[in-house]
Phi, psi and omega in degrees: 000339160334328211240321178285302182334316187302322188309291177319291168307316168329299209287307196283284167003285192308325192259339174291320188287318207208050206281338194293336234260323201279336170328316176288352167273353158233120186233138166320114171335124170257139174269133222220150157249026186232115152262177199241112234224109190238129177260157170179182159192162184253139158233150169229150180254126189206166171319144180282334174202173186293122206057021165298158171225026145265152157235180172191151176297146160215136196263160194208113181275169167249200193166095159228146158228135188234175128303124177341122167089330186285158175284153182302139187269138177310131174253115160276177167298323191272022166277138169301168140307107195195159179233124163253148179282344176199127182213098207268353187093312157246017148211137203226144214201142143161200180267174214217136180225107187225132175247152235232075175325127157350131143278093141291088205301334181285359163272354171254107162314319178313309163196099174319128170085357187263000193081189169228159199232091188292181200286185182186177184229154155207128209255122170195227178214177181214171193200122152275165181198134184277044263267318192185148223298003197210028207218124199213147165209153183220117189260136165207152162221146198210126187274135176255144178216129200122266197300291158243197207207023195245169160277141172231134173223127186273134143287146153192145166223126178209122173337150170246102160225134161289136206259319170235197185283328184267336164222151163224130182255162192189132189200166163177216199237145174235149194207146183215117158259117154246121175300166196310313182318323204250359186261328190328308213267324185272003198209354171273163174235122173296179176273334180299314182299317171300330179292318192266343176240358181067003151306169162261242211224132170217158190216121195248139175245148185272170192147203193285116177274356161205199331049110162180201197202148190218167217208137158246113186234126173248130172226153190233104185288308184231164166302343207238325163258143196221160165222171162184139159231171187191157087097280213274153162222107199241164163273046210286197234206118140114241231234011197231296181300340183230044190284124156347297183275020184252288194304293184301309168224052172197226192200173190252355192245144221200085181297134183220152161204139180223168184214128189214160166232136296157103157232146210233167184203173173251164183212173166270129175298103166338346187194000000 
């Protein structure tokens, strides 16, 4: 927790000195006949399954399109995949997408006797919204289909601050609500599945599944290159935190940390 406390003093110190400078991340839309079309990629260490206390790499792409000339949009790590459809600069709207990895038991010894879980999607939509020129707050609620059939809904807030023209920091608080459906299929245990994995019988209710906070650091090498690294960190929370196979074999503390790169180019616009 060591590593957020700092974040946290950088960001405030930074928005008392120079509050003018995160200003420049929210602009009026320019309207353009070029967009400005930025690639990229990740690589990240996240749980080997939800409440695990393994981790494994997972590579992840990236993918933004702006208009020509407007500045690049703030990204959390913990965002979904999305585009918006209405966008005033300082509230931005539209749909959302995260897709959702297997659970396998023969990739865990933890968990042996629990079944598999197949891929899935969860579909929905998201809204920024600038509370202040250095203050983001971020929503998505999403529906699942496949793997599970419940809603998740993400909180995120995060200071913005440019410390020079070229690096910027950003950090805040996270929040995750989930339904009973959707916590159900990773975290009930049956009486058969208890038999077979030597848990006991657990029947898991949705609320709040986590709690935490995440940190970002961005440089901007070129106009055309970017690195970042970051961050998250949860808790999970309620009938999720305290589920067996979470308590019994994994953990309630819940890492994600990444390294991603970025190049951005210009095109003519399709439309």
């Amino acid at each position: 927790m060591h590593r957020f406390c700092g974040v946290a003093v950088l960001i405030a110190g930074a928005i008392a000195a120079q509050p003018v400078l995160a200003a420049d991340l929210v602009t009026e839309p320019v309207h353009s006949s070029q967009w400005t079309v930025t690639l990229g990629a990740e690589g990240s260490a996240v749980p080997n399954f939800y409440g695990s206390d393994r981790y494994v790499f997972r590579p992840v792409p990236l993918i933004d399109i702006r208009p020509a000339g407007t500045p690049p949009r703030f990204h959390s790590p913990r965002e979904s995949l999305g585009f918006g459809i209405f966008d005033t600069g300082r509230f931005r709207f539209g749909p959302v997408g995260k897709l959702i990895y297997p659970r396998k038991e023969g990739n865990d010894g933890a968990l042996q006797g629990l079944g598999d879980i197949g891929w899935g999607l969860e579909l929905g939509a998201f809204a920024d919204f600038w509370a202040f020129p250095w203050l983001r707050a971020h929503g998505e609620l999403r529906q699942g289909v496949g793997a599970h059939h419940g809603l998740v809904g993400d909180i995120l807030v995060d200071a913005v601050v440019p410390i020079t023209p070229q690096l910027t920091l950003s950090g805040g608080p996270r929040l995750t609500l989930e339904s009973n459906a959707a916590v159900s299929p990773y975290f009930d245990i049956t009486p058969d599945q208890s038999i077979a994995s030597g848990l006991p019988v657990y029947d898991a209710k949705g609320g709040v599944y986590s709690w935490g906070l995440g940190a970002q650091v961005r440089y901007a090498w070129t106009s055309q290159w970017t690195t970042y690294t970051y961050a998250e960190y949860q808790q999970l929370s309620g009938d999720v935190g305290n589920a067996p196979l979470v308590t019994q074999r994994g953990s309630r503390n819940q890492w994600q940390v990444g390294l991603g790169l970025t190049y951005s180019f210009d095109m003519p616009a399709l439309w």
